[in-house]
DRENNULO-98489 format. One record per atom (N, C-alpha, C, O, CB): residue in three letters; y, x, z. Coordinates in steps of 0.02 Angstrom, whole numbers, plus 50000, padded with zeros to 5 digits. Each point is the difference from the previous one (the first is absolute). Glycine has a CB too. Example, Ala and Ser with C-alpha at 12.3 -4.5 7.8 and 13.67 -1.06 7.14 Angstrom:
2
ALA497165066050390
ALA500594995550000
ALA500605004550000
ALA499995005250033
ALA499424985350029
SER501125007749902
SER500595004250003
SER500554996150037
SER500555002550008
SER499135003449884
This chain:
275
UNK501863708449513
UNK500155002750066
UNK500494995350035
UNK500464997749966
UNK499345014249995
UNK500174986850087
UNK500404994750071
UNK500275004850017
UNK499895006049991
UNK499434985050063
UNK501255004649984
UNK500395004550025
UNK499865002250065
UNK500435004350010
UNK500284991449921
UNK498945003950118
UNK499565000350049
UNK499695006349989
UNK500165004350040
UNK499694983949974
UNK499645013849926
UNK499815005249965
UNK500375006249983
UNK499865005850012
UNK499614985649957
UNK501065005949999
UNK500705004549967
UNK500255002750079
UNK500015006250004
UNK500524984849866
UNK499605006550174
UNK500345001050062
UNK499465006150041
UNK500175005450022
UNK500474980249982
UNK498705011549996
UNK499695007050024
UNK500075005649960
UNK500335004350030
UNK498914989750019
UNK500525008149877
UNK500055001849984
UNK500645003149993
UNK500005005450029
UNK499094989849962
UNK501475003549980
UNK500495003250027
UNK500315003650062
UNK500565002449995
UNK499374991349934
UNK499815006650114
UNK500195004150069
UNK499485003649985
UNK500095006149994
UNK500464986850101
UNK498745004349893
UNK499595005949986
UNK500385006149981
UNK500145005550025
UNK499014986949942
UNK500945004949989
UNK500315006949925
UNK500575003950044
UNK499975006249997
UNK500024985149862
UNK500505005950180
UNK500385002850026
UNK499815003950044
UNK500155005949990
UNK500394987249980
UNK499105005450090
UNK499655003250059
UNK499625007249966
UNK500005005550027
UNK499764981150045
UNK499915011649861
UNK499415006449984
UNK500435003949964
UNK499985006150009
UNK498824988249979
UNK501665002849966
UNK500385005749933
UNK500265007350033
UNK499985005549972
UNK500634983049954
UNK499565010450121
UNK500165007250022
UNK499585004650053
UNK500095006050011
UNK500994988949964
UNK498375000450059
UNK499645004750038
UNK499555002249988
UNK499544995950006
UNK500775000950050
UNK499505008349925
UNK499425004849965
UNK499314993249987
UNK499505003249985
UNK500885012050100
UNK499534981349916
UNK499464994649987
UNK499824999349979
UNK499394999450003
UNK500714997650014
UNK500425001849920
UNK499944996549909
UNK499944990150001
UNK499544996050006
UNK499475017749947
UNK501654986150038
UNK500234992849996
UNK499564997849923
UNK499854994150005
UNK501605007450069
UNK498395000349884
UNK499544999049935
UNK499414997350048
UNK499884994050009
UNK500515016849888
UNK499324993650126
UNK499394998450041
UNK500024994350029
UNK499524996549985
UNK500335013550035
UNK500524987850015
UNK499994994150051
UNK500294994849968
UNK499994994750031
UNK500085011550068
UNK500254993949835
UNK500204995049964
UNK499154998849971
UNK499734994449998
UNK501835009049974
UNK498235000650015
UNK499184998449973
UNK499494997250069
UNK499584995549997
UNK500525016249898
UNK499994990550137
UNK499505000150040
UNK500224991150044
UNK499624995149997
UNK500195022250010
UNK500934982850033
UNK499814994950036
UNK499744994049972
UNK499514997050024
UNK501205007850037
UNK499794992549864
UNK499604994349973
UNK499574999749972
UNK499904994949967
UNK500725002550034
UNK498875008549998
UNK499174998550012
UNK499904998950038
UNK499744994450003
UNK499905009949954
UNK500424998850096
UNK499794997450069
UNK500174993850026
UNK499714998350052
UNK500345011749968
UNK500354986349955
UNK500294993249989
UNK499744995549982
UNK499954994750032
UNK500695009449953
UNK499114997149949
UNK499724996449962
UNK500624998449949
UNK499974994449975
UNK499055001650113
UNK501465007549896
UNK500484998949974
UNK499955001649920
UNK499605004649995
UNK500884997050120
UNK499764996449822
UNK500185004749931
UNK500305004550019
UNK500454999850042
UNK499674993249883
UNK499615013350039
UNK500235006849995
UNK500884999449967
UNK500164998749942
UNK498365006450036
UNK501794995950061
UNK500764999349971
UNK500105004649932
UNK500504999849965
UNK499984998350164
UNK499215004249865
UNK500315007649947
UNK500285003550003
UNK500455000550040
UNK499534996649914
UNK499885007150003
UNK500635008050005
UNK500714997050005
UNK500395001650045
UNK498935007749863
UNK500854985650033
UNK500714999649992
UNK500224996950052
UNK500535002650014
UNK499494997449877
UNK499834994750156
UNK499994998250068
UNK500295006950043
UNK500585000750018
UNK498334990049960
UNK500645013350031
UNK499935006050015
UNK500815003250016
UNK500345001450050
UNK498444998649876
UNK501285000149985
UNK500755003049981
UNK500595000450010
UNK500415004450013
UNK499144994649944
UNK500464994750035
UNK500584995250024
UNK500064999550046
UNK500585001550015
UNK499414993549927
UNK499545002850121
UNK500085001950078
UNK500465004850019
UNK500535000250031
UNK498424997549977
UNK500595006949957
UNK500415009250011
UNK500794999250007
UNK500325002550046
UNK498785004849861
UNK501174989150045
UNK500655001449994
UNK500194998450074
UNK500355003750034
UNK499844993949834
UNK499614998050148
UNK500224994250072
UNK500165008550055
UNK500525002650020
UNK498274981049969
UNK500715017650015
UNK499915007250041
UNK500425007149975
UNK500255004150039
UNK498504990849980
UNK501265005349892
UNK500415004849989
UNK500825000250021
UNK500375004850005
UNK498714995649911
UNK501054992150095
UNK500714997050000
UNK499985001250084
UNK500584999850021
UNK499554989749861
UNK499445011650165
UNK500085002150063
UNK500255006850019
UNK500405001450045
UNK498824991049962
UNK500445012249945
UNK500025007250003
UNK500824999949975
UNK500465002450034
UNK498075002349937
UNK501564992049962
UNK500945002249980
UNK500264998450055
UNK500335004550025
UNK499914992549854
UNK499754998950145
UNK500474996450052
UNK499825006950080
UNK500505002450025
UNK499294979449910
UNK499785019550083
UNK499645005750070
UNK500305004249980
UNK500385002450041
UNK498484996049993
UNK501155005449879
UNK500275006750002
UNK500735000549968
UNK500305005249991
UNK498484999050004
UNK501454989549991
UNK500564999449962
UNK500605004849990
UNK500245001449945
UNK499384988850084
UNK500605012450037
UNK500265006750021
UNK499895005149955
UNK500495002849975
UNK499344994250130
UNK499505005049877
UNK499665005649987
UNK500094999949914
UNK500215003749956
UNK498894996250163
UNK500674994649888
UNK499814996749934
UNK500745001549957
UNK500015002949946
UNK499014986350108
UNK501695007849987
UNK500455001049965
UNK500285007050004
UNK500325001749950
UNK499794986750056
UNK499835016450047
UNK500265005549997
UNK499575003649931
UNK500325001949952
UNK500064998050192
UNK498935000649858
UNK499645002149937
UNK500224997349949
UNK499885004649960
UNK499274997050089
UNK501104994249919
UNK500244994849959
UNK500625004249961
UNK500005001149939
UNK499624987550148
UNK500915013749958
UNK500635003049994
UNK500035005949964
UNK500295001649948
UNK499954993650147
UNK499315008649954
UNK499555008850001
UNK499644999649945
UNK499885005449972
UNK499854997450153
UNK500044991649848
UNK499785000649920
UNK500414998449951
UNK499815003049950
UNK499274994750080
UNK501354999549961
UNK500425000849980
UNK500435003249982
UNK500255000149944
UNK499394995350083
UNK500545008250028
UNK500445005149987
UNK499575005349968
UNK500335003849965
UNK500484993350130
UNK498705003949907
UNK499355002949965
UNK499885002849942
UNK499865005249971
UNK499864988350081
UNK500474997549938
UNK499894998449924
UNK500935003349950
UNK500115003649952
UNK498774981550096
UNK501495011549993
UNK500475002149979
UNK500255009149996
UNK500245002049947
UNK499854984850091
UNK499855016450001
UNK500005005149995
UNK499455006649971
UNK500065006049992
UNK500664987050082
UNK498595000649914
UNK499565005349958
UNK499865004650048
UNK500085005949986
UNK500404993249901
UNK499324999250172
UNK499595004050043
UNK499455000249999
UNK499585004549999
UNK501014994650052
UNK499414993749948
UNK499174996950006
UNK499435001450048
UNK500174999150058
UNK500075001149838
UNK499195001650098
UNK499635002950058
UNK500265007950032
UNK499665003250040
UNK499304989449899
UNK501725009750034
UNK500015005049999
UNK500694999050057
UNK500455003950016
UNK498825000449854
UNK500604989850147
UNK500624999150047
UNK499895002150076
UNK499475000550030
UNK500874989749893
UNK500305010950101
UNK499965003450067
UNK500004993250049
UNK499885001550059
UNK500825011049905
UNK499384982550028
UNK499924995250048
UNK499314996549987
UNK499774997349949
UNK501515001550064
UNK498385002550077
UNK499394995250009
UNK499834995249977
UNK499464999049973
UNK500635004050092
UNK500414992849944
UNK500044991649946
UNK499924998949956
UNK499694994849987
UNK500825002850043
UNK499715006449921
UNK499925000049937
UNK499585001849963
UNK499944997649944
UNK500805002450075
UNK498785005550010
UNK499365004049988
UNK499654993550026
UNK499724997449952
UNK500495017250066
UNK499724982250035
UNK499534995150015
UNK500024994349960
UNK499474997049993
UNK500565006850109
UNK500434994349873
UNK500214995949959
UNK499675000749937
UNK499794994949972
UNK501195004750088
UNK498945005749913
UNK499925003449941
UNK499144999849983
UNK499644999349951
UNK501565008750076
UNK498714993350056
UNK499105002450005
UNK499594991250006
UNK499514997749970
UNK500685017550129
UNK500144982949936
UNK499704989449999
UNK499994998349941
UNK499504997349976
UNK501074997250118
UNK500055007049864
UNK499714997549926
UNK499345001949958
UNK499574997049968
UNK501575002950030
UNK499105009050025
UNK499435003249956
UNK499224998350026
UNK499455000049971
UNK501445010250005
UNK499334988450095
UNK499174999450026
UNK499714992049996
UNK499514997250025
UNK500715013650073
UNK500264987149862
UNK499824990949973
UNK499805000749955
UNK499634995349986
UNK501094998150045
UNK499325011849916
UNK499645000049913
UNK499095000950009
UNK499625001249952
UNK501675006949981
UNK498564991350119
UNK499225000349979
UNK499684994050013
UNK499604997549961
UNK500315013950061
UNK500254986150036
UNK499834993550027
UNK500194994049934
UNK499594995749987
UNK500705009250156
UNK500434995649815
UNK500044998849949
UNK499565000049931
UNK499814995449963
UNK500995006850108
UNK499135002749927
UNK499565001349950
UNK499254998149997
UNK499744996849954
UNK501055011050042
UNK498864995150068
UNK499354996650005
UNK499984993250025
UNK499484997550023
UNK500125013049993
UNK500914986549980
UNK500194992750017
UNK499734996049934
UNK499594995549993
UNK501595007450087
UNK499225000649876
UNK500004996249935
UNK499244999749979
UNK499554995849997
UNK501715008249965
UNK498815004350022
UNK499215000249982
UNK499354997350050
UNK499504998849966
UNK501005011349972
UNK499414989050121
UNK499384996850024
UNK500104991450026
UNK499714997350047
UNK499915016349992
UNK500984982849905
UNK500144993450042
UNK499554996749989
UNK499904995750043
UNK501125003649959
UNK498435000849931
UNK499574996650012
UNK499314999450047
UNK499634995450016
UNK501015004949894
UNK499375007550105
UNK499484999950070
UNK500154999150074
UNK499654998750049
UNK499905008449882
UNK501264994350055
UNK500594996350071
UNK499704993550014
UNK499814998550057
UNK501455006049905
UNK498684991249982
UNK499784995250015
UNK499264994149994
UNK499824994250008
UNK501325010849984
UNK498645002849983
UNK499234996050018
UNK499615003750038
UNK499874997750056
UNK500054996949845
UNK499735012950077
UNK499565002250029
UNK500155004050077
UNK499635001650047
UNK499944998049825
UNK500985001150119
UNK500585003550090
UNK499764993850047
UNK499915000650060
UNK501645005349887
UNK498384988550021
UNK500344993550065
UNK499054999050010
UNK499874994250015
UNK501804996149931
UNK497775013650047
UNK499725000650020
UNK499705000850088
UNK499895005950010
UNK500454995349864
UNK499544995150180
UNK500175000450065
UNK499475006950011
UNK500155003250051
UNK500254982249984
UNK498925017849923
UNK499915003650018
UNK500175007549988
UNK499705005050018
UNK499784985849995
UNK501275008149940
UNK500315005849984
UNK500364999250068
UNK499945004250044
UNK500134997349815
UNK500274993650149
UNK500565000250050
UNK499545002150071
UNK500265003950040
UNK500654985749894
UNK498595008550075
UNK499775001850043
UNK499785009450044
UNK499955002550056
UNK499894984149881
UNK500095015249988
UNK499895006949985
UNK500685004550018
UNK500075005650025
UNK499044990449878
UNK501334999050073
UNK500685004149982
UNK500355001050081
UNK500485003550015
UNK499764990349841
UNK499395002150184
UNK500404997450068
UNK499735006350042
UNK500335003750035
UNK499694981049960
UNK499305015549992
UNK499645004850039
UNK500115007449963
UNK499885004950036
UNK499224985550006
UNK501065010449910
UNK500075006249997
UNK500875003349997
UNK500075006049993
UNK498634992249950
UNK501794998250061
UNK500645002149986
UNK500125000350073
UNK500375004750012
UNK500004990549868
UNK499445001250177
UNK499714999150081
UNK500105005550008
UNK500505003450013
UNK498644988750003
UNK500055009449968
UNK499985007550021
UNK500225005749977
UNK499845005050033
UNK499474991049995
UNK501155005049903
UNK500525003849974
UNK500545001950022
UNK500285005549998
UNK499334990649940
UNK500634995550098
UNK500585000650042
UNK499905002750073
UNK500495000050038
UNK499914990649891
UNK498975011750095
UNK499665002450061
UNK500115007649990
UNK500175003950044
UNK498904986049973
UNK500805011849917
UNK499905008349993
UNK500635003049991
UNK500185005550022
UNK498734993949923
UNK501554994850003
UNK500535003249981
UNK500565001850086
UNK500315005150016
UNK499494987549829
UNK500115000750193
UNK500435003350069
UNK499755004350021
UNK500445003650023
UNK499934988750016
UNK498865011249973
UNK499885004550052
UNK500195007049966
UNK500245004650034
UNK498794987950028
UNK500845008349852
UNK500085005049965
UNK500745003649978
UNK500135005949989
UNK498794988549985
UNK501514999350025
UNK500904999549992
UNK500015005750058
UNK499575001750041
UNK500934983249926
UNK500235017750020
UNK500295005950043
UNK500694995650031
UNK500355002250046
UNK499195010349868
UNK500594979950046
UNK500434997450027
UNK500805002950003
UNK500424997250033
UNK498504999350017
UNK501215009649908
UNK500625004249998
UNK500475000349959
UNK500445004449996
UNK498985000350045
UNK500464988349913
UNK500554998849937
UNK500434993050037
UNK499864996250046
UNK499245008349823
UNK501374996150093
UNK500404994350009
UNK500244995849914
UNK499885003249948
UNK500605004350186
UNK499814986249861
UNK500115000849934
UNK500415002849962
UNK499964999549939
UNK499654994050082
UNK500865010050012
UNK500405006950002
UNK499615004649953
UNK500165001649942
UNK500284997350184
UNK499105002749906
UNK499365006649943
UNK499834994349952
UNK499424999850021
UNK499735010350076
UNK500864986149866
UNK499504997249967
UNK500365003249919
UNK500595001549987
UNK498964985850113
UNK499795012949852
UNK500025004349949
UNK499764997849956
UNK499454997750015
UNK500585009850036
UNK500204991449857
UNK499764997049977
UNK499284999549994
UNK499684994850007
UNK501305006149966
UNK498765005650010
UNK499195001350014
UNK499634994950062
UNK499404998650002
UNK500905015149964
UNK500144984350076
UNK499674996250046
UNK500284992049999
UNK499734996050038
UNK500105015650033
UNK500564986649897
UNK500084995349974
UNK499594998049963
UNK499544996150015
UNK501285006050002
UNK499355001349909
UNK499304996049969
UNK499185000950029
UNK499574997349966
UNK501205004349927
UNK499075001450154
UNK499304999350025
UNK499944993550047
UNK499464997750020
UNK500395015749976
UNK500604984750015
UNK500204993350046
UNK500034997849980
UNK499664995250019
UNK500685005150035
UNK500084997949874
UNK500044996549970
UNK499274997449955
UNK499924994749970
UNK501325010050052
UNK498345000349983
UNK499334996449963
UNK499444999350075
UNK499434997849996
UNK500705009549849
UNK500164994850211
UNK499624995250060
UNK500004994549996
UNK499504996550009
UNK500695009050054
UNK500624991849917
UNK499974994850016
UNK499784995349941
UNK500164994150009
UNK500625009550079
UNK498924997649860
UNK499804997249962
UNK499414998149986
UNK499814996549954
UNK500965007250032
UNK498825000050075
UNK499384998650020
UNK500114991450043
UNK499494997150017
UNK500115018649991
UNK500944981850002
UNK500124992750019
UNK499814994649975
UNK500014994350024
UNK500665009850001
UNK499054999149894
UNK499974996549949
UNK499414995450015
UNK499994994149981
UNK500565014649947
UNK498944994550108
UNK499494997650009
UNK499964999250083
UNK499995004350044
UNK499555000549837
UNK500444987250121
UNK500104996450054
UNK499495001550070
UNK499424997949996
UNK501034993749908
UNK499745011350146
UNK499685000050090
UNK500085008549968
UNK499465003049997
UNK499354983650073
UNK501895017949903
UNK500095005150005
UNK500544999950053
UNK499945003450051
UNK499584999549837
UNK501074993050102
UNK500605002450025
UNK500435003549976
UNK499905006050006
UNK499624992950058
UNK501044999249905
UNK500635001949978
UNK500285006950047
UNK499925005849980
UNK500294980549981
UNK500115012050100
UNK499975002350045
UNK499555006150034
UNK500135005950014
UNK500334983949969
UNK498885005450026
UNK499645006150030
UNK499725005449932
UNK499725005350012
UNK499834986050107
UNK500555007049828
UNK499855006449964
UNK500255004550004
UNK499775005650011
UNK499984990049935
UNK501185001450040
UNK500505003749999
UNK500135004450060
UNK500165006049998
UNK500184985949929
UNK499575003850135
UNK499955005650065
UNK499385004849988
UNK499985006150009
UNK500504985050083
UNK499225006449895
UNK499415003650004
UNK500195009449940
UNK499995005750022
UNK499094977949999
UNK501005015049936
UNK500355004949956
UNK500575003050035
UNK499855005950013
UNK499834988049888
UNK500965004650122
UNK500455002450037
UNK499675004250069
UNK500085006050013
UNK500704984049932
UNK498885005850089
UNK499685005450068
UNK499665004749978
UNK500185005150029
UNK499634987150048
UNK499615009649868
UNK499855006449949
UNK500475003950009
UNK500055004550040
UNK499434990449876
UNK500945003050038
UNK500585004749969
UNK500435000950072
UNK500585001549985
UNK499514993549868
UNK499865004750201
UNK500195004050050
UNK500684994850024
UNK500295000750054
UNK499195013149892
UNK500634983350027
UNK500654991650047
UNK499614998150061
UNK499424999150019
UNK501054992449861
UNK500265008350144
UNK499704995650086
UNK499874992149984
UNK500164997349947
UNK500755010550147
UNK498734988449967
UNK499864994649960
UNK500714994849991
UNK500054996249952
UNK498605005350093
UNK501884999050007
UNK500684995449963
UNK500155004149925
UNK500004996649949
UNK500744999750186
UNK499385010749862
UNK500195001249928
UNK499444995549931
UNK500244996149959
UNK500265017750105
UNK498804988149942
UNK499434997949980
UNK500144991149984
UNK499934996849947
UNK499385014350130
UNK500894986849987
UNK500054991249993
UNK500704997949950
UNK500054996149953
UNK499385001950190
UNK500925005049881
UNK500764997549972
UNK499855002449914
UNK500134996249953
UNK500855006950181
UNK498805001949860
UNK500085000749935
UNK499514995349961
UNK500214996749953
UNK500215015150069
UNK498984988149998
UNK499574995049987
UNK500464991349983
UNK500014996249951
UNK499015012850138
UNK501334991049981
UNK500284992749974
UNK500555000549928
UNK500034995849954
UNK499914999950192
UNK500445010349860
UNK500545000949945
UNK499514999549932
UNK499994994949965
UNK500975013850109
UNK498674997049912
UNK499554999249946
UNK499844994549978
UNK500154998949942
UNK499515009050089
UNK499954986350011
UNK500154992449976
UNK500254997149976
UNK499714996449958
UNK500135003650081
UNK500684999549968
UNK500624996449981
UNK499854998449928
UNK499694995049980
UNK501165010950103
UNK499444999649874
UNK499864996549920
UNK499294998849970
UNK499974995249962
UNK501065010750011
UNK498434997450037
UNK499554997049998
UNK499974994650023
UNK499894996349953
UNK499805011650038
UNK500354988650063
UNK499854992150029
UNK500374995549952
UNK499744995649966
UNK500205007250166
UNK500914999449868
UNK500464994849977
UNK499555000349931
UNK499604995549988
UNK501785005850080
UNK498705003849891
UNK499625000649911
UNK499474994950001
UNK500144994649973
UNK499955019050001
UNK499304987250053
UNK499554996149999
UNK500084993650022
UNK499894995349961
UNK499625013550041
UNK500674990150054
UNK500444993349992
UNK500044995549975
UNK499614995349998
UNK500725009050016
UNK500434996749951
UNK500234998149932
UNK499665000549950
UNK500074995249963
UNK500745006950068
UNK498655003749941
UNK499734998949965
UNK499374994349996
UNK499774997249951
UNK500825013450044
UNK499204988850085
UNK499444992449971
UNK500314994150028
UNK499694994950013
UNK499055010649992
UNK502064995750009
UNK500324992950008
UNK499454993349956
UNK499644995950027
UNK501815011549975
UNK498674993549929
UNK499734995449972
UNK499384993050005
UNK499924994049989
UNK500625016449977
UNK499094996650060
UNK499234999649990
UNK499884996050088
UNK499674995050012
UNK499995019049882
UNK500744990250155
UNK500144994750091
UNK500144994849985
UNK499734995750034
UNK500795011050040
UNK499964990749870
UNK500434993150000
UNK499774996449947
UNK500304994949985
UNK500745009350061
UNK498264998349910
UNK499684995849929
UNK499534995350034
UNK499805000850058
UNK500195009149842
UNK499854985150059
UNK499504995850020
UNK499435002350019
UNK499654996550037
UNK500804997249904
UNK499355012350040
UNK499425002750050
UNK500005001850053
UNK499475000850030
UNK500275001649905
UNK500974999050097
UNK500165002350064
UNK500034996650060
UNK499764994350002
UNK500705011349934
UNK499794996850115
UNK499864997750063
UNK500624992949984
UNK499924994650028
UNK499595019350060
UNK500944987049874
UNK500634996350001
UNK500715002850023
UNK499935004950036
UNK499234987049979
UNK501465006349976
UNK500495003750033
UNK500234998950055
UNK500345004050032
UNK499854997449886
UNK499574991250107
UNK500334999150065
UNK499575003250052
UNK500325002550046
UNK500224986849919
UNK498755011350037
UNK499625003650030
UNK500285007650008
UNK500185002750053
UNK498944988949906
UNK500885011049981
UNK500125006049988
UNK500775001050017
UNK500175005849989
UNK498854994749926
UNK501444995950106
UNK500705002749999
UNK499884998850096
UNK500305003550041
UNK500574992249805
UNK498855000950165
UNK499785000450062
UNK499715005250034
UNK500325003150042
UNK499654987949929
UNK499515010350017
UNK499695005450025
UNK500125005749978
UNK499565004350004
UNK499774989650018
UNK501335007749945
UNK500415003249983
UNK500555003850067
UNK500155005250029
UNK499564986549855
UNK500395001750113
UNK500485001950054
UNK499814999850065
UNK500385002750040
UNK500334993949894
UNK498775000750089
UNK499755002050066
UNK499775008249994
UNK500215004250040
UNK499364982549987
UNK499935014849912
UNK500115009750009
UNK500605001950020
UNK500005003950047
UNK499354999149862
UNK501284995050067
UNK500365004449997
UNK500354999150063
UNK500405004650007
UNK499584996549873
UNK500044994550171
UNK499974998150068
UNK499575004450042
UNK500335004150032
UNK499884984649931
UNK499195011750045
UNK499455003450026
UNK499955006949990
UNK499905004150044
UNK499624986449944
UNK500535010449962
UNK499965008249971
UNK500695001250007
UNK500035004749961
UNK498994995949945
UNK501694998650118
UNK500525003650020
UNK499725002750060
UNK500105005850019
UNK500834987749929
UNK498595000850092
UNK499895002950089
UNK499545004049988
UNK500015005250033
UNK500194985450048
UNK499305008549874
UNK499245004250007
UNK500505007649980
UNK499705005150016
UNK498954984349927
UNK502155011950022
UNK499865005149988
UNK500395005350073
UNK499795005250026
UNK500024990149823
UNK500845000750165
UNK500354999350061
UNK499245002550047
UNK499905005950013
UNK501264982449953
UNK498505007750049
UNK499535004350049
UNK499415005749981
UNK499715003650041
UNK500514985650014
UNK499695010949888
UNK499665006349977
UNK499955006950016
UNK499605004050023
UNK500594989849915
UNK500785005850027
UNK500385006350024
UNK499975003150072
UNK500005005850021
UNK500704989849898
UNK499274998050111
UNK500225000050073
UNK499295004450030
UNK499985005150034
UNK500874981449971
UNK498705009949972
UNK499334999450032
UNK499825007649990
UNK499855003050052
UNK499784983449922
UNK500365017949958
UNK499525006349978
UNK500695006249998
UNK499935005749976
UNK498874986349929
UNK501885005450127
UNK500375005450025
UNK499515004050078
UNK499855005850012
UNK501494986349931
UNK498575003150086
UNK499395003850052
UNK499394999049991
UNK499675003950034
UNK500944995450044
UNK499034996749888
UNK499184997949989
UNK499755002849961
UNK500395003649970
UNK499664987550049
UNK499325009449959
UNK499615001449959
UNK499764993949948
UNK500094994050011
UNK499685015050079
UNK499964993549857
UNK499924993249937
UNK499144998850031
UNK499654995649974
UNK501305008849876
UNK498824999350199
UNK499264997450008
UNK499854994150013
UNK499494998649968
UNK500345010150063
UNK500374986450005
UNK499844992849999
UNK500114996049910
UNK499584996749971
UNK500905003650184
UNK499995000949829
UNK500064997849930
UNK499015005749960
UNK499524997349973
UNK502615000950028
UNK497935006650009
UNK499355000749985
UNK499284996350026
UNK499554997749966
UNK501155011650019
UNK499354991050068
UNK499524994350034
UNK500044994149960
UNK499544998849961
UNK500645005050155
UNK500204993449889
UNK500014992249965
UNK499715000349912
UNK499594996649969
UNK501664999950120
UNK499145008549897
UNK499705000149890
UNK499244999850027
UNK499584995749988
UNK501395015549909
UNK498974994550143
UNK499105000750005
UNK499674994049996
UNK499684996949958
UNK500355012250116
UNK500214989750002
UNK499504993250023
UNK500194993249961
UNK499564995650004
UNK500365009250122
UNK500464994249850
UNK500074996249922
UNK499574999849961
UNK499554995949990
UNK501315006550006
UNK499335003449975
UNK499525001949928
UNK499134998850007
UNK499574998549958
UNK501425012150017
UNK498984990750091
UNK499155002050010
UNK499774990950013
UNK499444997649990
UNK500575018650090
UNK500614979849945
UNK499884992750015
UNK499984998249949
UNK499444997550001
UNK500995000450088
UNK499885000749830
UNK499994998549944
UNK499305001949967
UNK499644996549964
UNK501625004350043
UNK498635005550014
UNK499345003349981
UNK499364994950027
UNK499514999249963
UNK501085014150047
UNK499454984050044
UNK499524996550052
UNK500024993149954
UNK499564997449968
UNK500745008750171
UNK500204992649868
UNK500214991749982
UNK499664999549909
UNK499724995349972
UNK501805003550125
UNK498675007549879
UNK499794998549946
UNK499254999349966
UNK499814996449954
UNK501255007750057
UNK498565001050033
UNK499425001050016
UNK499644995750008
UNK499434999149979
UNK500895008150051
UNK500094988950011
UNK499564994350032
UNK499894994449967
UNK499564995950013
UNK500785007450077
UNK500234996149846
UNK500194992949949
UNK500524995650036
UNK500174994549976
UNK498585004449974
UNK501515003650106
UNK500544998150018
UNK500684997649959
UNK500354995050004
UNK499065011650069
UNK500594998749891
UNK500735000949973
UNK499595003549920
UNK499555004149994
UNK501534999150147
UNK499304993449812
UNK499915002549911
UNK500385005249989
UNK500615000649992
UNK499264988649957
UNK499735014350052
UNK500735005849975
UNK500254999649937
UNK500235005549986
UNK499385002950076
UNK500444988149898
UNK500264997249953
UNK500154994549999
UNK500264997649949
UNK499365008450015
C-alpha cells in the first residue's frame, strides 16, 4: 500500500466509522473499485483506533465524569446498584462490550475470510438500511441514556456485534437497537459511540501485529491513515450529532440501499470479484 492509497483510505475510515454506513464496508468496497489490494481486517482495526481516539477526545468530559462515578462505584460497592447515572453507564459500556468480545474471538477466522465477502457486505448494507428505516419509524423516541438498563445494554451490546460482519455498521446497528428499545436518536447515537470505545481500542491492539507484519499494509501507511481517521471522524462525529438532533437517519438509509444494490449490479456484471 502507497501512501496515496493509505491517505484515501484513511479519511475513508474516518468519514464512514461513525455514520450509520459501515466503514468495514467501504474499506472493502472502495479498493475494489480501485483496483486496489484488499487492505484487511487488521488494516481495518487499527484504523479504528485513529477514530476511537476522536470519540475520547469529543466526549472526554463525559468520559471522565463516568470514569470518577465508577469509581467511586467500585470503591464503595455500589456497583450497578449505584445512584449516579455515570456510573451505571459506565458499568453498562463495559458490560455491553463482553459480546462483541467474545464472538470476536470465536468467529476471527470468518472475520477474516468468509465476512470480507463483497456479496455478504452487500447484503448486509441493504438490509441493516432498511432496519435502520423501521427501527426510527417504530422507536417511541422517549428514553434518554439516563433510562438505559442493563437488560438493554447487553442487547446493544450484541447489536453491535453484528459489526462483525462488514457493510453492517457499528453504529447503525447500535442505533438501530437503541431506537427499538424506545431512545431518541442523540441518546441512541451517543451511546452507540460510548459502547465503541473498548471494543475498537481491544481489537486494535489486538491485530496491532498482524497491520505492522510483513503481510501487512506496513506501518508507515498504516500509522498514516491512522491518523487522518482520527482527523476526519472527530468532524464526521461533531456533525452527526448536529445533523440527526433535527434530521432523520433516512438519507443515510437511501445511500446503504442504493450501495448495496450497486455492488449487487457491479458484481453481477463481473465488474467487481467478490472475493
Amino acid at each position: 500500500m502507497n501512501i496515496f492509497q493509505a491517505s484515501v483510505l484513511g479519511i475513508v475510515q474516518g468519514l464512514t466509522e461513525f455514520l450509520p454506513v459501515s466503514s468495514s464496508a467501504h474499506l472493502r468496497v472502495v479498493p475494489a473499485l480501485l483496483g486496489w489490494d484488499d487492505p484487511g481486517a487488521a488494516f481495518t482495526a487499527v484504523t479504528q483506533i485513529g477514530t476511537e481516539a476522536a470519540v475520547l477526545i469529543y466526549f472526554r468530559h463525559d468520559l471522565i465524569r463516568m470514569a470518577r462515578a465508577w469509581w467511586t462505584s467500585l470503591r464503595e460497592r455500589t456497583f450497578l446498584r449505584s445512584t449516579d447515572p455515570d456510573a451505571r453507564l459506565a458499568w453498562y459500556v463495559a458490560l455491553g462490550t463482553v459480546p462483541i468480545g467474545v464472538l470476536g474471538l470465536l468467529l476471527e477466522d470468518l472475520i477474516e475470510s468468509s465476512f470480507r465477502d463483497l456479496r455478504v457486505t452487500a447484503t448486509m448494507l441493504i438490509v441493516i438500511g432498511l432496519g435502520l428505516l423501521v427501527a426510527e419509524r417504530m422507536g417511541n423516541a422517549r428514553k434518554q441514556t439516563e433510562d438505559m438498563t442493563l437488560r438493554d445494554a447487553i442487547t446493544l451490546g450484541f447489536a453491535q456485534a453484528l459489526a462483525l460482519i462488514p457493510g453492517v455498521s457499528r453504529s447503525g446497528a447500535t442505533i438501530s437497537g437503541g431506537l427499538l428499545l424506545g431512545y431518541d436518536r442523540v441518546a441512541a447515537t451517543r451511546f452507540a459511540f460510548l459502547l465503541a470505545i473498548p471494543a475498537v481500542v481491544l481489537s486494535g491492539l489486538f491485530k496491532l501485529p498482524d497491520a505492522f507484519g510483513g503481510d501487512g499494509p506496513g506501518w508507515g501507511a498504516t500509522l498514516l491513515a491512522t491518523a487522518l481517521a482520527f482527523v476526519t471522524g472527530y468532524a464526521a462525529i461533531a456533525w452527526l450529532l448536529r445533523y440527526i438532533s433535527k434530521n432523520s437517519f433516512l438519507p443515510f438509509v437511501i445511500y446503504r440501499v442504493a450501495l448495496g444494490l450497486l455492488l449487487w449490479v457491479l458484481i453481477g456484471q463481473g465488474v467487481l470479484s467478490p472475493v
